[in-house]
N, CA and C atoms as an extended XYZ file, in Angstrom:
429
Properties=species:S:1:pos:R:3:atomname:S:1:resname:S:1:resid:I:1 pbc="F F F"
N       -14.198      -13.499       -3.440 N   UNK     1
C       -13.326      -12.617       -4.180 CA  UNK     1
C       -11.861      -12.901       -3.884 C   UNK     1
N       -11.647      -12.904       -2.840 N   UNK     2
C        -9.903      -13.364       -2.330 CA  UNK     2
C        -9.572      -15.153       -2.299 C   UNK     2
N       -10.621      -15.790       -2.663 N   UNK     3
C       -10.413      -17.137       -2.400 CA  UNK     3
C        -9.693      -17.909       -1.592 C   UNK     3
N       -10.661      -17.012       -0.637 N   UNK     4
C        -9.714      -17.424        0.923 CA  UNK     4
C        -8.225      -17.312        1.858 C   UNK     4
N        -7.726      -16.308        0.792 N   UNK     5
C        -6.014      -15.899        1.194 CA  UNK     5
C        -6.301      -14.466        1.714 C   UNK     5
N        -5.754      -14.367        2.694 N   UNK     6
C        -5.334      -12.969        3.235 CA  UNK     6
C        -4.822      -11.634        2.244 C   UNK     6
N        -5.774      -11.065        2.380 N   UNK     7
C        -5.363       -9.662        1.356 CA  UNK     7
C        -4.037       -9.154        2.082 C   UNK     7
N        -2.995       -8.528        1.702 N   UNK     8
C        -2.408       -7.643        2.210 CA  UNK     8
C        -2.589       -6.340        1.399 C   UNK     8
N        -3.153       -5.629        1.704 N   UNK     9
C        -3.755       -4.026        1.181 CA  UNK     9
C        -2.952       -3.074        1.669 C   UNK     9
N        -1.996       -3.351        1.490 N   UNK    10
C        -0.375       -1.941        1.212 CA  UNK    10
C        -0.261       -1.082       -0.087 C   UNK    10
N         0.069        0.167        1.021 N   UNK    11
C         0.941        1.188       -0.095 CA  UNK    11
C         2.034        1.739        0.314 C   UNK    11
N         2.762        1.546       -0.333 N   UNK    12
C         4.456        1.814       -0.026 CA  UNK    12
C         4.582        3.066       -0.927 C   UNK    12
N         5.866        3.788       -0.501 N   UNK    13
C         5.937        5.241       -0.356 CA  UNK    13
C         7.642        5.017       -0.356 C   UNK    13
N         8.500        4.599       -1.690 N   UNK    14
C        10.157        4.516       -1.538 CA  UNK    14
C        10.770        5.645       -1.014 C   UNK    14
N        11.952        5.162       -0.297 N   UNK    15
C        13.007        6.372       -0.059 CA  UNK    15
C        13.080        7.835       -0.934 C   UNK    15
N        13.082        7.244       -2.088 N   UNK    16
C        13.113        8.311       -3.356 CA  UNK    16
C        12.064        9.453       -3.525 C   UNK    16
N        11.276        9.080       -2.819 N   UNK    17
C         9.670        9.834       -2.532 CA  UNK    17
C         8.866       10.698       -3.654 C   UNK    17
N         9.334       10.292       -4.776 N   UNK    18
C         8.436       10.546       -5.931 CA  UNK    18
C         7.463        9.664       -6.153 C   UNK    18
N         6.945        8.607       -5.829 N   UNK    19
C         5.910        7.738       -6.033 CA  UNK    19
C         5.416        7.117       -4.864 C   UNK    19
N         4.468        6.621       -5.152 N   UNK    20
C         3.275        5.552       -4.421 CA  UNK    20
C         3.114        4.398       -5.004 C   UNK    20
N         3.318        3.251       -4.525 N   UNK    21
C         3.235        1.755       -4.706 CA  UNK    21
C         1.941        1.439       -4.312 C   UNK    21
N         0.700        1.053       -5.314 N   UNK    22
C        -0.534        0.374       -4.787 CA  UNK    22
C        -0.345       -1.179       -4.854 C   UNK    22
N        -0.304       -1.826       -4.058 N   UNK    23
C        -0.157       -3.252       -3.716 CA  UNK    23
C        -1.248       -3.822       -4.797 C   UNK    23
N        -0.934       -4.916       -5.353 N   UNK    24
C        -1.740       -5.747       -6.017 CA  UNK    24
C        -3.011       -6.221       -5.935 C   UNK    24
N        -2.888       -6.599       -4.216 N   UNK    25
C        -4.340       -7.012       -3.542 CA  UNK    25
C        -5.205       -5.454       -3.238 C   UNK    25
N        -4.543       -4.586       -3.314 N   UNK    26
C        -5.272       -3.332       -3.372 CA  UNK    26
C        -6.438       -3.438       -4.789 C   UNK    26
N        -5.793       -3.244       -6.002 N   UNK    27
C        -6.200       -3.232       -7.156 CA  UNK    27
C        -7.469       -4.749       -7.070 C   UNK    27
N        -6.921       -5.868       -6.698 N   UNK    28
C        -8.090       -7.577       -6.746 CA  UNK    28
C        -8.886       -6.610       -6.330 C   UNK    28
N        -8.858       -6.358       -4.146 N   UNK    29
C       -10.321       -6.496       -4.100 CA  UNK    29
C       -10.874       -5.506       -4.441 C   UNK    29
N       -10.728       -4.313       -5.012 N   UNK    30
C       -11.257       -3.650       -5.726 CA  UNK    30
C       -12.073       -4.056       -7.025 C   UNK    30
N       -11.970       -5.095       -7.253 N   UNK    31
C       -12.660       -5.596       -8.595 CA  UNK    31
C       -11.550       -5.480       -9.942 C   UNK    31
N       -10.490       -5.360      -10.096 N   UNK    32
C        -9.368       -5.102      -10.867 CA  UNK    32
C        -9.946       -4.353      -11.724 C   UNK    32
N       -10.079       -2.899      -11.333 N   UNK    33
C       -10.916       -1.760      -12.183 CA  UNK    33
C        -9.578       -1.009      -13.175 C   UNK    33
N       -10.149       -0.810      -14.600 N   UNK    34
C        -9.265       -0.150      -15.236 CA  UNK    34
C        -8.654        1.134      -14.880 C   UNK    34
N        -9.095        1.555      -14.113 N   UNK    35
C        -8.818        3.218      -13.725 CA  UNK    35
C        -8.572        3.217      -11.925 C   UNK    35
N        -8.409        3.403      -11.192 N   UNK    36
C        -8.491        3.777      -10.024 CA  UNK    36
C        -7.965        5.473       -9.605 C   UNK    36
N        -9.021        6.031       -8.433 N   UNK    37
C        -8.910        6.803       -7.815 CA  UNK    37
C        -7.999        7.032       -6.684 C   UNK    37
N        -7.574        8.049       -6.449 N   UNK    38
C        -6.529        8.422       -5.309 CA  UNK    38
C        -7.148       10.053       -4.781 C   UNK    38
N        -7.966        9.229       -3.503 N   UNK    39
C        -8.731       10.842       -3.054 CA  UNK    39
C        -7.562       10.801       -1.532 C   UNK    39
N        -7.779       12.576       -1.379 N   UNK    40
C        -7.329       12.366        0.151 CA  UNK    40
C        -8.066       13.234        1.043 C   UNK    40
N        -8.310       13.228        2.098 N   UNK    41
C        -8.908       13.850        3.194 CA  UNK    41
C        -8.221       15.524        3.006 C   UNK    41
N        -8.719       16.205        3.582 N   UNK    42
C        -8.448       17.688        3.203 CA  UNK    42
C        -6.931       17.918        4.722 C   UNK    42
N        -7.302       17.007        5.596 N   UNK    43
C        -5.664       17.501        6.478 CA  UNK    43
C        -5.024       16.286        5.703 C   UNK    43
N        -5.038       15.057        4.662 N   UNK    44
C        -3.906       14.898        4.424 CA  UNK    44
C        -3.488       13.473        5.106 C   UNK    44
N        -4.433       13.199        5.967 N   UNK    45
C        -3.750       11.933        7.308 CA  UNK    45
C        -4.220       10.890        6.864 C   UNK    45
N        -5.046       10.975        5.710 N   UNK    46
C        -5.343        9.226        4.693 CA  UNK    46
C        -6.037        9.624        3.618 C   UNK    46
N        -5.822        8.656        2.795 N   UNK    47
C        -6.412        8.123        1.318 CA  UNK    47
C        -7.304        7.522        1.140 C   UNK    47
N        -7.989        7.815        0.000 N   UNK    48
C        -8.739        6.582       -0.106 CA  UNK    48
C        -8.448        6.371       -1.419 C   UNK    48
N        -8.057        4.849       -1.605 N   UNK    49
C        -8.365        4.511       -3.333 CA  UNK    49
C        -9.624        3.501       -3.452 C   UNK    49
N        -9.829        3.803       -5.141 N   UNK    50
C       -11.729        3.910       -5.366 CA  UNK    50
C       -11.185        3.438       -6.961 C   UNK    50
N       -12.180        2.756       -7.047 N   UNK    51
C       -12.279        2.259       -9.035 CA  UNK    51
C       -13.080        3.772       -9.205 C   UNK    51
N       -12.374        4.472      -10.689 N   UNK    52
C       -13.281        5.216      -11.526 CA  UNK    52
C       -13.356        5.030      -12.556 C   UNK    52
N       -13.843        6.493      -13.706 N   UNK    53
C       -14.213        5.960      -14.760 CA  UNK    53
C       -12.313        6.905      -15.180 C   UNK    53
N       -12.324        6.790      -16.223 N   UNK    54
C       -10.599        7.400      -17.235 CA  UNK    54
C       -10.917        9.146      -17.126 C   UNK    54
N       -12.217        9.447      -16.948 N   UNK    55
C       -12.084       11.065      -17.169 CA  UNK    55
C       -12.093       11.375      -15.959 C   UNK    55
N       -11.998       11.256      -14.663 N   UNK    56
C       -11.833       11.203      -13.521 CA  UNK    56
C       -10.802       12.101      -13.348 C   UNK    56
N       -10.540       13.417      -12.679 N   UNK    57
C        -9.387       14.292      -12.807 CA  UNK    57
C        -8.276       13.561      -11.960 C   UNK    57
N        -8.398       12.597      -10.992 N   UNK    58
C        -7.514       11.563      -10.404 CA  UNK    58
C        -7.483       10.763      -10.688 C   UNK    58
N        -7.882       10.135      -11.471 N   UNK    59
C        -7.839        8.885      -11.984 CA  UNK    59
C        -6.347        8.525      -12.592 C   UNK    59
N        -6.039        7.615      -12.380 N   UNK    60
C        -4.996        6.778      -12.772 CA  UNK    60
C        -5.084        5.057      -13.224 C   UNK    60
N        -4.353        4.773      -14.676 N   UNK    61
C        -4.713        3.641      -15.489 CA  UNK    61
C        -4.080        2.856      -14.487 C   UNK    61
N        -4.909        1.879      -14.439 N   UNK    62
C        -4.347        0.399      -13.935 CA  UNK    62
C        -3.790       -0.830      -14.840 C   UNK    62
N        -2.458       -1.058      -14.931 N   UNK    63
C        -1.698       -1.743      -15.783 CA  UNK    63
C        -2.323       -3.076      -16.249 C   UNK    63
N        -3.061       -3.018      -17.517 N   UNK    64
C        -3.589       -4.621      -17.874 CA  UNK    64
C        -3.113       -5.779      -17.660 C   UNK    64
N        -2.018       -5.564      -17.330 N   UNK    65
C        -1.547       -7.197      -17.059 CA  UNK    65
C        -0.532       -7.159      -15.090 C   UNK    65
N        -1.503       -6.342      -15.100 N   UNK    66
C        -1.324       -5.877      -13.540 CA  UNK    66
C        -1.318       -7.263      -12.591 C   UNK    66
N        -2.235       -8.174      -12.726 N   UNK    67
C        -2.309       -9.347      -11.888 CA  UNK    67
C        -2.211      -10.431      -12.444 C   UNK    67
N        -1.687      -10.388      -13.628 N   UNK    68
C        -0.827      -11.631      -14.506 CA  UNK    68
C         0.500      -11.700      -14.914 C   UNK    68
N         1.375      -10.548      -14.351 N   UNK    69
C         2.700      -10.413      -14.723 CA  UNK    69
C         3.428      -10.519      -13.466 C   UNK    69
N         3.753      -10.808      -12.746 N   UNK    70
C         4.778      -10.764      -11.250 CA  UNK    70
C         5.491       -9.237      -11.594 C   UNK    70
N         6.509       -9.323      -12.451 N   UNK    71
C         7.255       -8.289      -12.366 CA  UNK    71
C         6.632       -6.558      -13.222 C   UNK    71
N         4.834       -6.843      -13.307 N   UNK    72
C         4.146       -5.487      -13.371 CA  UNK    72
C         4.005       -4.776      -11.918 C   UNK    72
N         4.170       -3.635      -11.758 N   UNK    73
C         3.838       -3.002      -10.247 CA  UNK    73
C         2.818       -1.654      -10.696 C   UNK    73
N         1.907       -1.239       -9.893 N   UNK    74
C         1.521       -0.454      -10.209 CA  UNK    74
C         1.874        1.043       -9.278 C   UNK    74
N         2.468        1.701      -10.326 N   UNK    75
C         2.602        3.441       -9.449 CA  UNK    75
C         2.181        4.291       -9.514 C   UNK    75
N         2.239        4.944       -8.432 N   UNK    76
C         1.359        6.703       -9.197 CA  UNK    76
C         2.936        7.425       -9.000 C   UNK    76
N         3.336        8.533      -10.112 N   UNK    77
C         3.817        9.321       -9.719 CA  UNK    77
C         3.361       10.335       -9.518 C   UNK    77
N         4.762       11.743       -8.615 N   UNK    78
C         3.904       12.739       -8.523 CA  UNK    78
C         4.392       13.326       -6.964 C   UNK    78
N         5.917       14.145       -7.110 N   UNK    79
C         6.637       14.134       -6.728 CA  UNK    79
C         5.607       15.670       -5.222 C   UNK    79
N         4.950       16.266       -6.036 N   UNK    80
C         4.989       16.991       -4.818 CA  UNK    80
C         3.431       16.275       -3.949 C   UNK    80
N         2.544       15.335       -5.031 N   UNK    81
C         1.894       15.165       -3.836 CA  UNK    81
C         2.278       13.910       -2.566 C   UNK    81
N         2.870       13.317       -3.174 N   UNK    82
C         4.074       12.787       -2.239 CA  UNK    82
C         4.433       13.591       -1.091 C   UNK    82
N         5.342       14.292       -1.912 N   UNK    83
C         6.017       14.887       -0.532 CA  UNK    83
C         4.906       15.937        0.366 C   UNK    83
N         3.706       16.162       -0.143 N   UNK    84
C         2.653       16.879        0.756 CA  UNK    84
C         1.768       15.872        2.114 C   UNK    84
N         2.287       14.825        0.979 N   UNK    85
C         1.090       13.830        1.960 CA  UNK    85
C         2.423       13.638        3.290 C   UNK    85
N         3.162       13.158        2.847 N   UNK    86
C         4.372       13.202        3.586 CA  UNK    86
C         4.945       13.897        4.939 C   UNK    86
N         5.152       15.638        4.463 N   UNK    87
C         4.943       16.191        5.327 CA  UNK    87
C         3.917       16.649        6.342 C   UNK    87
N         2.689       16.287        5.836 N   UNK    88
C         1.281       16.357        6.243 CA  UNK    88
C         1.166       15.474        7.683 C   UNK    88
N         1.925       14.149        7.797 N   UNK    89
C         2.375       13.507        8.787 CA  UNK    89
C         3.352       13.014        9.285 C   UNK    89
N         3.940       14.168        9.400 N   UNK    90
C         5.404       14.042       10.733 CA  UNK    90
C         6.200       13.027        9.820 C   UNK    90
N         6.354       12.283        8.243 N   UNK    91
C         6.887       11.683        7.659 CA  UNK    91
C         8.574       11.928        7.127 C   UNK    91
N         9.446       11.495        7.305 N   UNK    92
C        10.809       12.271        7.050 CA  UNK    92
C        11.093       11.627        5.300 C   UNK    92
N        11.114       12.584        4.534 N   UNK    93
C        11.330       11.934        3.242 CA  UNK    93
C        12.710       11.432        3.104 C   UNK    93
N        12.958       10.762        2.359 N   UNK    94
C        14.150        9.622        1.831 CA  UNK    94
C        14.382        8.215        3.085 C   UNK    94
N        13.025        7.571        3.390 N   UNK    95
C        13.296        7.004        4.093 CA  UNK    95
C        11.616        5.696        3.486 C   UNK    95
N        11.879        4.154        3.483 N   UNK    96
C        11.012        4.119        3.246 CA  UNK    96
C         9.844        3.903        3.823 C   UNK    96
N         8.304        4.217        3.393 N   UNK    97
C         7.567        4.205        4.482 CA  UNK    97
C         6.369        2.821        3.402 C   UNK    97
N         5.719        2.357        4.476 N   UNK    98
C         4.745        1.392        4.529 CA  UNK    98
C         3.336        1.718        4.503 C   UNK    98
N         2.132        1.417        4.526 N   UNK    99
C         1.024        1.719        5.134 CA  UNK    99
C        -0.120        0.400        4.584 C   UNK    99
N        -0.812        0.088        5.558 N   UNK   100
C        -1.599       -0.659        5.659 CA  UNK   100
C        -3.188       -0.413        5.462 C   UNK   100
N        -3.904       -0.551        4.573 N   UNK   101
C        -5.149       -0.356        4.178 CA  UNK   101
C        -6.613       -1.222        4.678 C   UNK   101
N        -7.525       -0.605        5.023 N   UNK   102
C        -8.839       -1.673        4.815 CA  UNK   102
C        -9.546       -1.221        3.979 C   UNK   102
N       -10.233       -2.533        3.642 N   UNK   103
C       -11.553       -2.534        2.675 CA  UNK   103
C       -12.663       -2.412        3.380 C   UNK   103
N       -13.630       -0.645        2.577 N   UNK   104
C       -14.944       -0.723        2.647 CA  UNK   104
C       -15.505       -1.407        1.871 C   UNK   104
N       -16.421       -2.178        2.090 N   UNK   105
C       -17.455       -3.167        1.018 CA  UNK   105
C       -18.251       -2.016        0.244 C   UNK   105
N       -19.476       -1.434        1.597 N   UNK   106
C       -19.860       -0.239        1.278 CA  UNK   106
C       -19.958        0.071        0.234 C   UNK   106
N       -18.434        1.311        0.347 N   UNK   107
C       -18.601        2.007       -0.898 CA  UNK   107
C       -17.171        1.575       -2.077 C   UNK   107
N       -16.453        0.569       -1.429 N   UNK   108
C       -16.140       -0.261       -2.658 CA  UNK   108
C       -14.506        0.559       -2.696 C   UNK   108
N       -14.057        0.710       -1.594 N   UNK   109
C       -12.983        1.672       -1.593 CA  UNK   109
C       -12.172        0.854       -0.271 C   UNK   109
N       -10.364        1.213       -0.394 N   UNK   110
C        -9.557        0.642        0.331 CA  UNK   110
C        -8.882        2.292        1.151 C   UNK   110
N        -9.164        2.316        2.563 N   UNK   111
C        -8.813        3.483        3.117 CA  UNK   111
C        -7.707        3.183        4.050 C   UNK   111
N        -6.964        4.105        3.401 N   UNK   112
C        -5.313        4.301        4.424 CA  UNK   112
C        -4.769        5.355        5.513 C   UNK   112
N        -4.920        5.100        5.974 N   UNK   113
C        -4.545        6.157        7.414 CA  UNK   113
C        -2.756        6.032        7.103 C   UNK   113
N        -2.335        7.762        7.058 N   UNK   114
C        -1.133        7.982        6.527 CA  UNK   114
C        -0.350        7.736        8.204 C   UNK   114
N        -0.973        8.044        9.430 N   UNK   115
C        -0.151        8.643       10.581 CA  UNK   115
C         0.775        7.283       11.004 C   UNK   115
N         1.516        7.900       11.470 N   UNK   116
C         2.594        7.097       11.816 CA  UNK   116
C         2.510        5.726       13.049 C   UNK   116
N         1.070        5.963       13.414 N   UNK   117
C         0.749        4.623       14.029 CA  UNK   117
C         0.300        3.483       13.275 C   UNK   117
N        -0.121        3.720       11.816 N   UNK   118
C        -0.353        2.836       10.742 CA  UNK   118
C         0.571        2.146       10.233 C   UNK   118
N         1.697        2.912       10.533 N   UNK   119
C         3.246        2.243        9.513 CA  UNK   119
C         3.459        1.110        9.871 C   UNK   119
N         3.504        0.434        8.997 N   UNK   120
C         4.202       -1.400        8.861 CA  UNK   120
C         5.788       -1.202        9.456 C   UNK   120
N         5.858       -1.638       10.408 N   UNK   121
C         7.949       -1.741       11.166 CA  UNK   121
C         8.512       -1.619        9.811 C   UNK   121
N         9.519       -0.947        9.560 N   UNK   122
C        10.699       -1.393        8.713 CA  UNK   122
C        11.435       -2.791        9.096 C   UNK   122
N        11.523       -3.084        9.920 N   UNK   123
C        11.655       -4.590       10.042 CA  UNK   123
C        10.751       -6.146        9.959 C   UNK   123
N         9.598       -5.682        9.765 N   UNK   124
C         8.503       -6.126        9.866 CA  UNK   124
C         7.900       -6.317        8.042 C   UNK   124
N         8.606       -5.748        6.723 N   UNK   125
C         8.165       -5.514        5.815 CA  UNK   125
C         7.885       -6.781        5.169 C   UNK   125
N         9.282       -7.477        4.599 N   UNK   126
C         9.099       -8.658        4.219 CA  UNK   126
C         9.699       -9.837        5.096 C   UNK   126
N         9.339      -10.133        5.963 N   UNK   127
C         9.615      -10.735        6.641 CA  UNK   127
C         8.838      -11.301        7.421 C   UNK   127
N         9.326      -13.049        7.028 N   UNK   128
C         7.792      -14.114        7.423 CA  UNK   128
C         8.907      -14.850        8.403 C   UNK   128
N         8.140      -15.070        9.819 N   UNK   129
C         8.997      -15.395       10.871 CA  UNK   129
C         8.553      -16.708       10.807 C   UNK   129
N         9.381      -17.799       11.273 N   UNK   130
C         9.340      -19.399       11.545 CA  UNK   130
C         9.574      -19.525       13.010 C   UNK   130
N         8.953      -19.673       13.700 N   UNK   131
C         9.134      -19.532       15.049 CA  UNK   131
C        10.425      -21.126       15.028 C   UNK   131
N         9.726      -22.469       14.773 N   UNK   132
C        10.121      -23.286       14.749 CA  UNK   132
C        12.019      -23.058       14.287 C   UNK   132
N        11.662      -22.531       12.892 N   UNK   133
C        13.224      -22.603       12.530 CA  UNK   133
C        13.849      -21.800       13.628 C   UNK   133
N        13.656      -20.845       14.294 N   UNK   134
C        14.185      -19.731       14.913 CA  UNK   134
C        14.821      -20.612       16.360 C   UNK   134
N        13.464      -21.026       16.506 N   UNK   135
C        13.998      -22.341       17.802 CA  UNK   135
C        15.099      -23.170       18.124 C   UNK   135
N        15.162      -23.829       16.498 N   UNK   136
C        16.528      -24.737       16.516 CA  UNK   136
C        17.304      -24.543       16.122 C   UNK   136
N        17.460      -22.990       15.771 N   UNK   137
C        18.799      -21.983       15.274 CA  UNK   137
C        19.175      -22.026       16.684 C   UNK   137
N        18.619      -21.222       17.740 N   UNK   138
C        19.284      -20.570       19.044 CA  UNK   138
C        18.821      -21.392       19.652 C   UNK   138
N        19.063      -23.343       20.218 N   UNK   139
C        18.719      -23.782       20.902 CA  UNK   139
C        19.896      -24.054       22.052 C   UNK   139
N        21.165      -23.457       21.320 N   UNK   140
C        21.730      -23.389       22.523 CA  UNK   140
C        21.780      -22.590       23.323 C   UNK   140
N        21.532      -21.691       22.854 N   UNK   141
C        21.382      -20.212       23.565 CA  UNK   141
C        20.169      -20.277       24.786 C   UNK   141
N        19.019      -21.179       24.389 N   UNK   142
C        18.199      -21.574       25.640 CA  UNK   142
C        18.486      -22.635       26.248 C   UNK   142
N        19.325      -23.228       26.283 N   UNK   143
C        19.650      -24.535       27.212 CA  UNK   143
C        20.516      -23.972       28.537 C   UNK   143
């Protein structure tokens, strides 16, 4: 299903805190289902997203050209459950937050733990380190 590349199964949560960002590889290994689910635990401290069917009272459309367009993203809005999930874990709104997901095979669902030991660094977001380049930037600095 991933053809051998590393999923990254993120959901981002902007400063602006009216929406939820489901990462792309969220939607693949899910089977790129037309609809997806957004359940949450009753305290609030994770998600789960789930393929459903469109009459699904959570259900939300997944953009058809979701994994053929670069500049398609998929969002949920939905300003207060945002800010519930938010405050639900010690989260300070207008700031942005990260979260990192796994895949159940199971039952075919990607589960996110909201707490703040899950969060991706804000420095850590997009950012692919070169040890090498880094080396012969500051090689004077180690001599």
């Amino acid at each position: 299903m991933n053809s051998g590349r590393l999923m990254n199964l993120r959901v981002t949560i902007p400063a602006e805190s009216r929406r939820m960002n489901v990462g792309k590889d969220v939607i693949r290994i899910l089977g790129s289902p037309a609809y997806i689910c957004v359940l949450q635990r009753k305290d609030r401290k994770s998600i789960v997203i789930t393929p459903c069917t469109a009459e699904h009272p959570m259900s939300f459309k997944v953009p058809d050209r979701l994994l053929t367009d670069g500049q398609c993203r998929m969002m949920i809005n939905g300003i207060q459950f945002i800010q519930a999930l938010l405050e639900a874990n010690g989260l300070v709104a207008g700031k942005d937050h990260q979260f990192k997901g796994r895949y159940d095979a199971e039952k075919n669902a990607v589960i996110i733990s909201l707490e703040k030991m899950n969060k991706v660094p804000s420095r850590l977001k997009s950012v692919e380190l070169d040890i090498t380049s880094t080396w012969t930037y500051n090689t004077s600095k180690w001599t």
